[in-house]
C-alpha positions as CSV (number, residue, x, y, z in Angstrom):
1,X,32.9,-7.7,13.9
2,X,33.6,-4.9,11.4
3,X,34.3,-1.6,12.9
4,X,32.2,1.9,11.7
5,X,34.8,3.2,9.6
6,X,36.1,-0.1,8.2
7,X,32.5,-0.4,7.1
8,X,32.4,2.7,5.7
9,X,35.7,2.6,3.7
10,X,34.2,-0.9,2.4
11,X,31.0,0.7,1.1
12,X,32.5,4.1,-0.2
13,X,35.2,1.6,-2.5
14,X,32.3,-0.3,-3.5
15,X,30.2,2.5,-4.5
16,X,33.5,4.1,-6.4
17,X,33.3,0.9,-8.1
18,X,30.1,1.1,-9.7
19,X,30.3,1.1,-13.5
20,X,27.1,2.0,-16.3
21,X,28.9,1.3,-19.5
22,X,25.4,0.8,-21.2
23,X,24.1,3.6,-23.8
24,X,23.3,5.9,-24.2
25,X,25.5,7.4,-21.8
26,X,23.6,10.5,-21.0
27,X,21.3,8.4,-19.0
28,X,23.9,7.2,-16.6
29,X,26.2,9.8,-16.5
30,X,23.8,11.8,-13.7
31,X,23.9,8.6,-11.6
32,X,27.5,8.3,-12.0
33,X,28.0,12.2,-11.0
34,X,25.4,12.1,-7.9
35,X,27.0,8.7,-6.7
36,X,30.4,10.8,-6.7
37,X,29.6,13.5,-4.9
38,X,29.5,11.6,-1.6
39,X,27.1,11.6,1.1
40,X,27.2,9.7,4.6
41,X,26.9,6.2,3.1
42,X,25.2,5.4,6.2
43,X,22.5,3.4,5.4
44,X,24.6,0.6,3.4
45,X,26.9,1.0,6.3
46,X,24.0,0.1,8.7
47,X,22.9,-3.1,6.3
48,X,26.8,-4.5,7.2
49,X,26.7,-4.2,10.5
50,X,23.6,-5.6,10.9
51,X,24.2,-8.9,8.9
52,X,27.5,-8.8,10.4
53,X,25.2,-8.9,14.3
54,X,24.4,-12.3,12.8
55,X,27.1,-13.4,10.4
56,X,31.0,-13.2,9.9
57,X,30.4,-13.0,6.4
58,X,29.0,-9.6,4.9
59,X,30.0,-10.3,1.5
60,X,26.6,-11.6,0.3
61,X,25.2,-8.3,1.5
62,X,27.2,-6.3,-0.5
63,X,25.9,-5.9,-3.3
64,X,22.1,-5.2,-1.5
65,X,23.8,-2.8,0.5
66,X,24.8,-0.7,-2.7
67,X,21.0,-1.2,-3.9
68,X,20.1,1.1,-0.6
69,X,22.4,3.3,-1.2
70,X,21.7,3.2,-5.1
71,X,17.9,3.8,-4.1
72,X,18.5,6.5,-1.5
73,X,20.7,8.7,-3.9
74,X,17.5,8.6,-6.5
75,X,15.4,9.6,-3.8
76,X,17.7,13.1,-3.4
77,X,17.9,13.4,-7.1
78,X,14.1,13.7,-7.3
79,X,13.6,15.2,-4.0
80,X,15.7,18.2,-5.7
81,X,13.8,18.5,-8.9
82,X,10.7,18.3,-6.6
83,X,12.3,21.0,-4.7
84,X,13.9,22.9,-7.4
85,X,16.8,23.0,-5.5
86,X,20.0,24.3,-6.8
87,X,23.0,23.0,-4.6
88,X,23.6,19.2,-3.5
89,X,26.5,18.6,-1.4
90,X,27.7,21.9,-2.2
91,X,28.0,20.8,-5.9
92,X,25.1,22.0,-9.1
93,X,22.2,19.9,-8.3
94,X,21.3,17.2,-11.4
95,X,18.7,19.1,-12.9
96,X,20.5,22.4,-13.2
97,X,23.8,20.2,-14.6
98,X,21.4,18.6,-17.1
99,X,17.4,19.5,-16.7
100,X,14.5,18.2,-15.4
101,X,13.8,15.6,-17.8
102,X,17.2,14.0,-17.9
103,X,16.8,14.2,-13.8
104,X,13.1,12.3,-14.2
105,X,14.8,9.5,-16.5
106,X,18.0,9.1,-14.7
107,X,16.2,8.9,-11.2
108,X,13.9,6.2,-12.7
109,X,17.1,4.4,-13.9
110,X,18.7,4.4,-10.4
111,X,15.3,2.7,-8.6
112,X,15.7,0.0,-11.3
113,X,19.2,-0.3,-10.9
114,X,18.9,-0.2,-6.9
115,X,15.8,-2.9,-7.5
116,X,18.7,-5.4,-9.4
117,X,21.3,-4.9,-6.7
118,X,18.6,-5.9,-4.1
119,X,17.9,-8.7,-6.2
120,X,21.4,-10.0,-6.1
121,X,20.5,-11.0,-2.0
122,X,20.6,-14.6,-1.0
123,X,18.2,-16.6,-2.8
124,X,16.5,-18.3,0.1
125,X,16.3,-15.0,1.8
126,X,15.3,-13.1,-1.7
127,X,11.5,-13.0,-1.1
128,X,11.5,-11.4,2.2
129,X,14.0,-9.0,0.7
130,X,12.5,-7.8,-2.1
131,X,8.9,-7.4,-0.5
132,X,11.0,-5.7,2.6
133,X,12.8,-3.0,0.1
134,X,9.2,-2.4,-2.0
135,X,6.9,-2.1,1.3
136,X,9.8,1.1,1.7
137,X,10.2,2.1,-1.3
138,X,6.3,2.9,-1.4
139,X,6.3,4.1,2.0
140,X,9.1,6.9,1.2
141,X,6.4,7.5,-2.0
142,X,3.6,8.5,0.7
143,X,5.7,10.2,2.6
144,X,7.2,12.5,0.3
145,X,3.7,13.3,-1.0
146,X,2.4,14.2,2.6
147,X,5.5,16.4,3.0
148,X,4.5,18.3,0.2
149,X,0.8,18.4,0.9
150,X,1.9,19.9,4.5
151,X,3.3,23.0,2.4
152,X,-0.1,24.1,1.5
153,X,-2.1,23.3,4.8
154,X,-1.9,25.1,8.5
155,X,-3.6,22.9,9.9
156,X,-1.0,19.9,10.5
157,X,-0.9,18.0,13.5
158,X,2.2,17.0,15.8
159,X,0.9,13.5,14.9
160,X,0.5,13.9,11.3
161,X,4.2,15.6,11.5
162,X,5.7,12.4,13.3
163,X,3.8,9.9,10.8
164,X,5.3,11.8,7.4
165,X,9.0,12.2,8.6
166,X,8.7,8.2,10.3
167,X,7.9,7.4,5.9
168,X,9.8,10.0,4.4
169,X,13.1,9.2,6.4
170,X,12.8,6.7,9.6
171,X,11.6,3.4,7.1
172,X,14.9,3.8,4.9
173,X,16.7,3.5,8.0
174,X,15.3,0.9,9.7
175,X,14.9,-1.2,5.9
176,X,18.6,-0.6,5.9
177,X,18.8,-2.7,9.1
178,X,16.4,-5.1,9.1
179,X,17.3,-6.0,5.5
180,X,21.3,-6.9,6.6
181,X,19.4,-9.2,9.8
182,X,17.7,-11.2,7.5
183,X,20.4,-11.5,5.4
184,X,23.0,-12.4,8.3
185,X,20.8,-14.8,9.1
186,X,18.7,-13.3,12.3
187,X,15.7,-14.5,14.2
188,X,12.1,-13.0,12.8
189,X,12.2,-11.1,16.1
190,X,15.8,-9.6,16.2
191,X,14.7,-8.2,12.6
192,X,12.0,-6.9,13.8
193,X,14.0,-5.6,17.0
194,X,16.5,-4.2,14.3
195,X,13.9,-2.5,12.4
196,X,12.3,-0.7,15.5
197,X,15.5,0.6,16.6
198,X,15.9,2.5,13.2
199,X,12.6,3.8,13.2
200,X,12.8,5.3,16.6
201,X,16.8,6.5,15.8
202,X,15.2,8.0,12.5
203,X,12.4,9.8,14.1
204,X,14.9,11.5,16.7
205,X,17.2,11.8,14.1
206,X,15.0,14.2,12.0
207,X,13.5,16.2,14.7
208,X,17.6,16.8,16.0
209,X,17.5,18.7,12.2
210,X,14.4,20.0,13.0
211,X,16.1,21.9,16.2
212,X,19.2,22.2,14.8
213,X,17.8,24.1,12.2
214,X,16.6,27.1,14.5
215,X,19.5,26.6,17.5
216,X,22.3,25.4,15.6
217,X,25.9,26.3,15.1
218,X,26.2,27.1,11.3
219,X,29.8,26.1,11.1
220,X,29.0,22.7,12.8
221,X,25.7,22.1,11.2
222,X,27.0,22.3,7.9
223,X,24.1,24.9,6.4
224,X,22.7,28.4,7.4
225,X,20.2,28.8,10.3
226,X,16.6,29.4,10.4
227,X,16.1,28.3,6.9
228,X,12.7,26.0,7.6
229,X,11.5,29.4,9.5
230,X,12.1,31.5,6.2
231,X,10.4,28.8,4.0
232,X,7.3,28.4,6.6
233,X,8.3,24.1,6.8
234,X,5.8,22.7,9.3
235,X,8.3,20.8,11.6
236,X,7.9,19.4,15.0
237,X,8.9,22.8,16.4
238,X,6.3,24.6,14.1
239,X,3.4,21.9,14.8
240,X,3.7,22.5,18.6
241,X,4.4,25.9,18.6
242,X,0.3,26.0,17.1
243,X,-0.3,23.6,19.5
244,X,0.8,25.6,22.3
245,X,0.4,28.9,21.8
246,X,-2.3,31.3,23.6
247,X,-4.1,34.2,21.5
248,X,-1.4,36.5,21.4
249,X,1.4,34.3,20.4
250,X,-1.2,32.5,17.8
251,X,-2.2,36.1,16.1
252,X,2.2,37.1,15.8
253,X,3.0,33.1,14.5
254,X,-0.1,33.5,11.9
255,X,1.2,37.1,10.8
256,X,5.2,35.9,10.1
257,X,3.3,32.8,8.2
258,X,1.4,34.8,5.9
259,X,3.9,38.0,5.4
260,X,5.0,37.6,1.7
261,X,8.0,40.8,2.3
262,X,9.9,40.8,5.7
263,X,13.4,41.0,6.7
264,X,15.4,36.9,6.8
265,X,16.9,38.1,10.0
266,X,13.7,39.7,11.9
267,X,11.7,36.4,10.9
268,X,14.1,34.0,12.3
269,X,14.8,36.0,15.4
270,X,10.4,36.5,16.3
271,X,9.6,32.9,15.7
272,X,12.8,31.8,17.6
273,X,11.4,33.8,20.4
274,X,8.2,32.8,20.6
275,X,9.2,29.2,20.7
276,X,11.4,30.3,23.5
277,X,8.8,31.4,25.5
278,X,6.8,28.0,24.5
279,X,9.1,26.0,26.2
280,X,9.5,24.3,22.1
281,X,13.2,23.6,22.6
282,X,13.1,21.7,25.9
283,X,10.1,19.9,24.1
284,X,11.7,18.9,21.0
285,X,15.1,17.9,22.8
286,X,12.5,15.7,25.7
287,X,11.4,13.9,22.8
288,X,14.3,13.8,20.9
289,X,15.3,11.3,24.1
290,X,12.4,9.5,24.5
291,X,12.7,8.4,20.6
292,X,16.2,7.6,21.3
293,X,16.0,6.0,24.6
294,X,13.4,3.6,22.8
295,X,15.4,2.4,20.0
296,X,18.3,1.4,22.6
297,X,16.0,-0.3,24.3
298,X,15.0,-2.2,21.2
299,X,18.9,-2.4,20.3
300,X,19.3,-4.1,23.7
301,X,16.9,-6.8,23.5
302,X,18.4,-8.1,20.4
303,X,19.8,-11.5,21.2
304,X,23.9,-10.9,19.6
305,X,26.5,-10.8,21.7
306,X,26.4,-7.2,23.6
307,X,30.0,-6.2,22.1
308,X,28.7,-6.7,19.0
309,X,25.6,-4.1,19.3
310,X,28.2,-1.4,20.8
311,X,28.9,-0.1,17.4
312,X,25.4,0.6,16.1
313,X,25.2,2.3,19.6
314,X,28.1,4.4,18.6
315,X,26.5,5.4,15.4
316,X,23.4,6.1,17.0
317,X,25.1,8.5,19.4
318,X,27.2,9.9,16.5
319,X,24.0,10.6,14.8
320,X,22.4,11.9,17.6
321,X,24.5,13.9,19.2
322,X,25.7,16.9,17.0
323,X,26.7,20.4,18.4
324,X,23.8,22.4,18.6
């Protein structure tokens, strides 16, 4: 069994690796430069070790490893334009290196790109693949257009919340997984266990940024505090803080929400106090658990070898567990 950063030195020289010698070149060159920049590389990461629950052999997941990471990198490049944001990784964002039309055609490249290196998965196994990866890709689709619906409504539900970040983020995750099973050769169930423990890892892994967000160290967290307060982002902590709150708190949240001029500072320091006196971190961090308690169950039912499951239990809990 491959460890963690074994697997992760494997993917990060296969990604270095990746060549688009076609022309013209100003279509590749912004996948090239957002390929470079980095990121976790944990989802190709998580396809390994998953085929590798099943099968010494990872090679012949390689290459669909890649096509996640391929596909998940286009994702960000249009989840910037979308977002007009100006900084990825701490490096210019591809629309402000280039501009937004070279960002649209690029990105489109990439999901074809990431749709060949899927393709290049075991042929017996190729079907399931394939329908696996699109059933994703479509779902990340929905839920990137329910996250941006959400900007314009008040009137989101804790439910509705759980349901957009489970497409928008948890799917990918558990896609990841499932996809390296059924490569490695696993049982329709252990796929299926596989896949379950990414969704519920997923789900508490977005609602730890959620609380991060608000109680987190900045120097650990890697970005400034309190920015989904400042931008009004309906989050888990946001949903049940309207869930919660009694007339008084209700009538303060509404007037932060619709103030157009205030100070960064003041905001961030009125809505973290009210959802102190909600009870909203104890909340969060209660289901934060639960989510994660689940997916180790699911983990554990999985019929490999228990020394083998230990390291996606260590990246769960890496994950997981960052300072707050």
């Amino acid at each position: 069994m491959y460890s963690f950063k074994e697997t992760l030195n494997r993917i990060e020289n296969e990604v270095s690796q990746l060549r688009f010698s076609r022309h013209p070149q100003s279509l590749y060159a912004p996948i090239e430069y957002i390929l470079e920049i980095g990121g976790k590389r944990i989802r190709p990461a998580l396809t390994l070790l998953a085929c590798n629950l099943f099968d010494e052999d990872v090679d012949k997941a390689i290459l669909p490893a890649l096509g996640i990471e391929v596909f998940h990198n286009f994702t960000l490049l249009h989840d910037d334009l979308m977002d007009q944001a100006d900084k990825r990784r701490n490096r210019p964002t591809v629309h402000k290196v280039w501009n937004a039309n070279t960002a649209i055609l690029s990105g489109d490249a990439m999901m074809i790109y990431a749709y060949q290196l899927i393709a290049e998965a075991p042929s017996k196994k190729l079907s399931e693949v394939i329908n696996l990866f699109s059933k994703t890709a479509l779902e990340i689709c929905e839920g990137q257009q329910l996250d941006m619906e959400f900007e314009t409504r008040d009137d989101v539900t804790v439910a509705e919340y759980i349901e957009m970040i489970r497409l928008k983020t948890a799917v990918l995750l558990a896609c990841s997984l499932k996809l390296g099973a059924i490569i490695g050769g696993a049982s329709e169930k252990d796929a299926s266990l596989l896949y379950d423990f990414g969704i519920q890892i997923g789900l508490a892994f977005q609602l730890q940024d959620d609380l991060l967000d608000v109680y987190g160290n900045p120097e650990t967290f890697g970005k400034n505090i309190g920015g989904d307060i400042l931008c009004n982002k309906k989050t888990f902590l946001l949903t049940n803080a309207y869930k919660l709150a009694n007339t008084n708190q209700l009538d303060e949240l509404n007037r932060w929400m619709n103030s157009r001029e205030f100070i960064a500072s003041e905001k961030i320091s009125a809505i973290t106090q009210l959802y102190d006196k909600m009870g909203i971190r104890k909340l969060t961090e209660e289901k934060i658990q639960d989510f994660f308690a689940k997916g180790m169950e699911a983990l554990e039912s999985i019929s490999a070898e228990s020394s083998k499951k230990v390291i996606l239990k260590e990246v769960a809990n890496n994950l997981m567990f960052r300072e707050v």
